[in-house]
N, C-alpha and C positions, 0 to 999 in steps of 0.2 A: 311611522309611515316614511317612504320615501318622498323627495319635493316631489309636490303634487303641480299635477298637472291638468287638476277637473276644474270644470266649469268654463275651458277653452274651446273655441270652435277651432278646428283643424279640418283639413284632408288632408292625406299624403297615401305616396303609394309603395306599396310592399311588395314586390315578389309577382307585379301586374294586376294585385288587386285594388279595386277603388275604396278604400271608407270614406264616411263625411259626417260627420257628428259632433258629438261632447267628447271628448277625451277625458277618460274617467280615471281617479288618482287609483293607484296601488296599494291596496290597504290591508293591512294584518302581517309586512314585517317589514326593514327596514331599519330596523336600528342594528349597530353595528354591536358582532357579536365581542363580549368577552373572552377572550384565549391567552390561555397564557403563553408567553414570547410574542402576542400578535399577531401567529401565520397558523392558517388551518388550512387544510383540503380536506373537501369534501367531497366524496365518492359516488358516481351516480348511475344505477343500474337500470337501465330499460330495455325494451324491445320494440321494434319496428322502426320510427321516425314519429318522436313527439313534437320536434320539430323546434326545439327549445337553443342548440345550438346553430339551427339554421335562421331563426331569427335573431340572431348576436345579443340571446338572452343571457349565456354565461356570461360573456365578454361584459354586457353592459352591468351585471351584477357584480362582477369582478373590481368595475372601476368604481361602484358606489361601497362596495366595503372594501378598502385598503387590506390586504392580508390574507382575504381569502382567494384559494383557487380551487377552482371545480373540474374532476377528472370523470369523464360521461365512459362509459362501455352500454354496446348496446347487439341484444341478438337477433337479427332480422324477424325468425321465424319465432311467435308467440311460445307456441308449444313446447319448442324447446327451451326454450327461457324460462318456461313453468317448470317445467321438469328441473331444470340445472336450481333454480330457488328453492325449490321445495328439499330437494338435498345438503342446502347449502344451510337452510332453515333447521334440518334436523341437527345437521352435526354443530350449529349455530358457529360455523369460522366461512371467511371467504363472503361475508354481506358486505356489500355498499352502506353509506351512510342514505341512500335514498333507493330505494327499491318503484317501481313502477309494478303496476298491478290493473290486468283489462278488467274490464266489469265483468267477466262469463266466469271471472274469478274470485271478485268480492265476496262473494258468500262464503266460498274458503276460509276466507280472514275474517270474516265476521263469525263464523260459528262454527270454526274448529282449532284458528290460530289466536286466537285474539291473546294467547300468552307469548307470544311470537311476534306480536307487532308496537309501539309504542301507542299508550291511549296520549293524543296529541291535545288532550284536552289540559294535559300540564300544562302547557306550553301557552295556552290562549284559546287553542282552536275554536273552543265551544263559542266566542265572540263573532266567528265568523258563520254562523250555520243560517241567519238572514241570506246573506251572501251568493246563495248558490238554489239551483232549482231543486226544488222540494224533494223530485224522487232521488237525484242524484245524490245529494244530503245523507238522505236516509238511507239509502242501499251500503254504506261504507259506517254504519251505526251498528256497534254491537248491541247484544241482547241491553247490557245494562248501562246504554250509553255510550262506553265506549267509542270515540274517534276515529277509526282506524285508517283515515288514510282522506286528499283533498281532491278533490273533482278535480280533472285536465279537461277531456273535450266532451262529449257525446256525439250520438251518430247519427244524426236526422236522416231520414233516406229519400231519395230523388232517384231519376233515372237519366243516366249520361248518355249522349249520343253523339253519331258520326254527320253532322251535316249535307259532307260531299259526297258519302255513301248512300243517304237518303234519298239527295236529287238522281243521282247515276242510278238507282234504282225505283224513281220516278213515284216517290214516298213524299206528303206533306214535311218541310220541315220548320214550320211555323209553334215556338214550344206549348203555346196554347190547346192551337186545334191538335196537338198530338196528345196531351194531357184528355180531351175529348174524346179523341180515338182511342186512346187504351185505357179509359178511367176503369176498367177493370180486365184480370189478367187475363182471362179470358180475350178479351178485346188487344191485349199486348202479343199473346201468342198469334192468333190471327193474324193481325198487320205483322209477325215476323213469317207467318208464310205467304204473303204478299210478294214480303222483302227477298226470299229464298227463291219465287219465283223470275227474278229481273236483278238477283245477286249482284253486283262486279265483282269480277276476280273469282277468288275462291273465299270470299268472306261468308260469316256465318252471322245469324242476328244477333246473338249475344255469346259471351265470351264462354259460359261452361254452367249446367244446370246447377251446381253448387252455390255460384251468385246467386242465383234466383229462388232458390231454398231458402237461404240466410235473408235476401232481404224479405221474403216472403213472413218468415217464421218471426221475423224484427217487428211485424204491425201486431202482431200477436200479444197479450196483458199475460197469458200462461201457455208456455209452450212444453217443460218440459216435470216441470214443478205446479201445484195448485198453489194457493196461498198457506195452506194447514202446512206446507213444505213436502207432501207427500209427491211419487214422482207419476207422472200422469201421461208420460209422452209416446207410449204405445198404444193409447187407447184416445189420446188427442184429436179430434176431427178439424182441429186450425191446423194440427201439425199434418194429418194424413193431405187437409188442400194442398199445403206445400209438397209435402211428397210425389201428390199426384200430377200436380200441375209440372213439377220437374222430370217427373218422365215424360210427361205428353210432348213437353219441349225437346227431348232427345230424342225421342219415337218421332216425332216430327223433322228431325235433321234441322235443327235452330242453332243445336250448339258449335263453337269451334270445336269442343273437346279439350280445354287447356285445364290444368292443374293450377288456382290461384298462388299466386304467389313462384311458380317454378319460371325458369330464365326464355322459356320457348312464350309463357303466358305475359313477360315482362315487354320480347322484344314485337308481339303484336300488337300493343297498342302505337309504336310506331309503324308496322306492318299492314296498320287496315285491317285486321284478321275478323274483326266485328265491330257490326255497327250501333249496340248497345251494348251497357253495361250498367246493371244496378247499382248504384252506387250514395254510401252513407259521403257525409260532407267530410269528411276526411279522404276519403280516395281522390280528390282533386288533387292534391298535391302530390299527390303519386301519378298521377296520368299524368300531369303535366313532366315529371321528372321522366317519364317514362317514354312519351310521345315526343320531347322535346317541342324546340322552337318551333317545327315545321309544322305542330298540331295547333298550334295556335288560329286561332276564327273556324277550324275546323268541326268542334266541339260543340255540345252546348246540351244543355239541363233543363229539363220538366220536372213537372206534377210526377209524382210515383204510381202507378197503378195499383188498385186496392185500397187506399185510404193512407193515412201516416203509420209510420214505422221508427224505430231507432235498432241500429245496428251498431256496436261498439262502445268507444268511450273509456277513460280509464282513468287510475287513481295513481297518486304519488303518499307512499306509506313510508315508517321510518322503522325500521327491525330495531328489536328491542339490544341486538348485541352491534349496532350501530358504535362507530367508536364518538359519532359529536352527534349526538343527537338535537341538542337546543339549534344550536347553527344549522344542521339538516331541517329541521322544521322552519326557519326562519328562510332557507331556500325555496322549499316548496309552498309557505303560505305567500311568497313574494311570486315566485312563476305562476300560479293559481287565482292571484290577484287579477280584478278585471281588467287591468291594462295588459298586463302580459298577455291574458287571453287572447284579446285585441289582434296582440303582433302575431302572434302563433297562429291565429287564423288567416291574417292579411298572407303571409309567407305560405305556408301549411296549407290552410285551407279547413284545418281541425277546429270545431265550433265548439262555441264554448259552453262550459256550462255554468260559470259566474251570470248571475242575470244583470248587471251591469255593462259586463260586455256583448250580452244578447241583443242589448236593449241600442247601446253602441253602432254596429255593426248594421242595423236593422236596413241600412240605405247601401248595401256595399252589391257592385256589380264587379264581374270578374271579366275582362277583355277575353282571355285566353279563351275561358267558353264563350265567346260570340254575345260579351255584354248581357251574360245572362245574368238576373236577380238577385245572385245569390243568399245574403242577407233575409230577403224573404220570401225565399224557395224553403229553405234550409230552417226560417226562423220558424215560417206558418208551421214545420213539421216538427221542430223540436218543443211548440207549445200544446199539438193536437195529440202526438205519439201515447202510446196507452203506456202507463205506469207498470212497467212489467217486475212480475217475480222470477227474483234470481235462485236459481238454486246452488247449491255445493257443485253438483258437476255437471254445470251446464255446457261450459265448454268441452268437455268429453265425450259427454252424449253428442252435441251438434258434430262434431269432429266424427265420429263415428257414422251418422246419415251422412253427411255428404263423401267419406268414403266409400257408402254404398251407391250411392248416386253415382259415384265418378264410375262404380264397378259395372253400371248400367248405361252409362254414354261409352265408355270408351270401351269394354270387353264385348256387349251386348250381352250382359248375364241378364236373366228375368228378372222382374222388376221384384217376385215375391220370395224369388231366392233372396236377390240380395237384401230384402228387410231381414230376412233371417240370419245374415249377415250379420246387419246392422246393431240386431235384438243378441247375440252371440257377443260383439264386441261389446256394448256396455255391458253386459254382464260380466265380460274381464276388466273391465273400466273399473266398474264399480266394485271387484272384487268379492 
């Protein structure tokens, strides 16, 4: 272990978040690796913002093992970072010694790579499987045990909102009585044609029917897969609600029409462009990066409509043609430890999936969002969220409906063409 730091009481603040608790020790690595000459770099492959370099998690790992340096690459867009691994997987040159891996992808590695990834239970892993929340544990367990890779965050989901938009268009913005008002989505769409009728500006209620799918599809236990692992998502009646509820919101004129993740979708959250947005607890740290300082008190987080959900979450795995694989595992079970978790949510905003640092965090309110809960907004929803089944190509399939979606807000193609669309691309999906 590294010196421990549990059984202290602390607050301090991160990145404007508040914690106050126990500050829980770092446990499952820590000792300084053997190398010969004493100097390694370690390589480390991800996508999006884990958020691991923005809380001076290299750095401070840096200065507890003398020798090692850690060089991060990371590709914004998931997708294409799936695609570039899986190439780089086949011809096995050109891997990181730490590969990152979302959860809509585990089941890839669990039940088609698992000769492609290290079982980390050489290494100790299996010590650590108390450690972490039950489903997360298990979703990255091969058939026959195998390790394949160590929880980072998970994605509890809530609903984010615009305050000064709220009042300007003469909306409760009390996060209670709106969790009241939309306890179901139904009840969310309505108060966003409320919202449409005393608009300001040219805002829209929420940012693009695609959010609203995914976190729709997130409360969901089987969405695109049954448990037998068969695939079940055109004949889904949890998936057709999300379908349906997402057209009725663009047939409705709710959406701005933004493509997530595109630079028109980045610079409207400091634009005002909408005044909700579904949102798993990792999107905080992105609105905030996104809206900047002027968003600050503007903000602020409710109950989710529909019940609890998880959307995202991901793993840190170590490929089998890694060049330092002991020292790679020794990284990722130190980042994954619940004190890291900790930092990476205070900074981030990405919840953990260590139950120590769940348990940590439970008192943490966020300024930026208007001193909302966080801690346990985010907490009550990553203990209620249904245990869902992942399948091989879950992130394909969803990738594909919400490109039909998009083909229905923004072209005005019918809603049954574009399922046939949708039903067309997985089947090239899936080959």
């Amino acid at each position: 272990m590294t010196t421990a730091r549990a059984a202290r009481r602390a607050i301090f603040r991160l990145g404007g978040v508040v914690l106050a608790g126990t500050l829980l020790a770092a446990c499952g690595s820590g000792s300084s690796s053997e190398r010969a000459g004493g100097k390694v770099t370690i390589t480390v492959d991800l996508f999006g913002s884990f958020g691991y370099k923005e809380a001076g998690l290299y750095a401070e790992y840096e200065k507890l093992h003398p020798g090692v340096t850690i060089k991060q690459t990371a590709t914004q867009d998931e997708a294409d970072y799936w695609k570039s691994l899986q190439t780089r997987l086949a011809g096995g040159g050109g891997l990181a010694d730490v590969q990152g891996i979302e959860v809509g992808r585990i089941a890839s590695v669990t039940q088609q790579q698992t000769d492609r990834f290290e079982d980390l239970r050489k290494y100790g892993a299996d010590k650590l499987k108390g450690a972490f929340a039950e489903a997360k544990w298990a979703a990255a367990t091969g058939r026959n045990g195998e390790v394949l890779g160590l929880g980072t965050d998970v994605g509890p989901e809530a609903m984010c909102y615009r305050t000064d938009l709220f009042k300007q268009a003469g909306l409760p913005t009390d996060r209670t009585e709106l969790a009241k008002r939309w306890a179901t989505w139904d009840g969310y769409l309505e108060l966003g044609k409320q919202y449409k009728a005393k608009a300001p500006g040219k805002s829209a209620w929420l940012d693009s029917v695609g959010s609203l799918y995914s976190i729709m599809i997130g409360q969901e236990e089987e969405r695109y897969y049954d448990a037998s692992g068969e695939l079940i998502w055109e004949t889904n009646p949890a998936l057709k609600k999300a379908w349906d509820a997402s057209v009725k919101a663009s047939h409705a004129g709710l959406s701005a029409e933004l493509d997530q993740w595109s630079p028109q979708w980045n610079q409207a959250f400091a634009a005002g462009s909408f005044a909700t947005i579904p949102c798993p607890a990792w999107m905080l740290g992105y609105i905030k990066g996104q809206a900047g300082e002027s968003g600050k008190g503007r903000w602020d987080i409710a109950k989710l409509p529909g019940g609890m959900g998880n959307w995202g979450g991901s793993y840190l795995s170590v490929p089998k043609a890694a060049k330092h694989k002991k020292e790679a595992y020794e990284l990722i079970a130190w980042l994954t430890a619940p004190e890291q978790q900790v930092k990476v949510f205070a900074k981030q905003g990405n919840f953990p999936s260590a139950k120590g640092a769940i348990a940590e965090i439970a008192r943490t309110t966020d300024p930026y969002f208007s001193s909302a809960p966080i801690g346990q907004i985010f907490g009550h929803a990553a203990e209620s969220a249904p245990v869902q089944v992942l399948g091989v190509h879950d992130q394909n399939i969803a990738q594909q409906i919400t490109n039909a979606l998009s083909e229905v807000e923004r072209k005005g193609l019918a809603p049954e063409k574009a399922w046939e669309n949708a039903k067309k691309g997985v089947a090239n999906t899936l080959g």
